[in-house]
N, C-alpha and C positions, 0 to 999 in steps of 0.2 A: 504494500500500500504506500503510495508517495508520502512524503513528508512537507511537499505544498501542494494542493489542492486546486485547481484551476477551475472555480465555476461560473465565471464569468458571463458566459455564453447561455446561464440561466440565468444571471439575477439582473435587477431593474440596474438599471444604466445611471439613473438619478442614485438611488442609493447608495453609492457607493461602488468597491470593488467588492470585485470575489474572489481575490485569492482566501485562501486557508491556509492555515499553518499548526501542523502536527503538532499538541501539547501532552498528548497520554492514550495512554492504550491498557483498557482495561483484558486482563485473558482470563480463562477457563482451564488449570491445568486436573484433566482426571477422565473416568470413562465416558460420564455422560454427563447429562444437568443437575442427576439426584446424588453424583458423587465427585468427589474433586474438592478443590480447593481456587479460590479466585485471589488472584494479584492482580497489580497497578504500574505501570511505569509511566512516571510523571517527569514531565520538562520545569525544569525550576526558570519562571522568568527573569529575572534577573541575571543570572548567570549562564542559563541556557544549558545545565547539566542535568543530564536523566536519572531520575532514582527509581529503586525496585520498592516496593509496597508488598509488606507482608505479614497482613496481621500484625504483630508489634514491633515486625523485624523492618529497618527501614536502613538500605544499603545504596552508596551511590554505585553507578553503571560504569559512569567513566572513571578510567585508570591514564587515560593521558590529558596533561594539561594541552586545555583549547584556550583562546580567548574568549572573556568576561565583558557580554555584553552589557552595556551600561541602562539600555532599557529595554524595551520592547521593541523598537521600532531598530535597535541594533540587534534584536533576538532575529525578526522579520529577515533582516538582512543577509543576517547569516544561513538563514532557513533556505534562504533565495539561492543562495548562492549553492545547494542541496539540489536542487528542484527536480535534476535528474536521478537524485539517487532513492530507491525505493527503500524502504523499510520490509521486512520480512516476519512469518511468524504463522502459523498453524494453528494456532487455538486463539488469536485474538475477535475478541466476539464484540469488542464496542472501541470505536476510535474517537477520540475531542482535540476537535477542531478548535483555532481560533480565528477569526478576522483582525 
């Protein structure tokens, strides 16, 4: 699943844009719906680093330093500059978006 989102092509023209930009992905890891266990990986905006969500264990993703985006519109940026690269993953069952 991309990590910018291009909907442009659906949404009102006035409104605004429709890029999107990848902040979390909620997954399903186990056999089905009535068994498993659900985790989170969440984009920190500020700094734009990913963390794992797990029940009360909360671990960051990245092991190398990137650059600290100062806000969002420097998170966007950095995102932009992704727009080719997919994100991967087998059991994610819900993705969020942001504008």
């Amino acid at each position: 699943f991309p990590s910018v989102l291009d909907m442009s092509k659906y949404c009102d023209r006035e409104g605004g844009g429709g890029i999107y930009y990848l902040i979390g992905v909620l997954m399903h890891v186990g056999p089905d719906a009535n068994h498993g266990h659900y985790i989170a990986h969440i984009q920190e905006l500020e700094t734009g680093n990913w963390y794992k969500f797990s029940d009360e264990h909360v671990a960051s993703m990245d092991t190398k330093v990137k650059p600290r985006p100062a806000s969002i519109k420097r998170l966007k940026a950095l995102q932009e500059s992704q727009m080719n690269k997919n994100q991967t993953s087998n059991n994610a069952y819900m993705l969020v978006y942001m504008r």
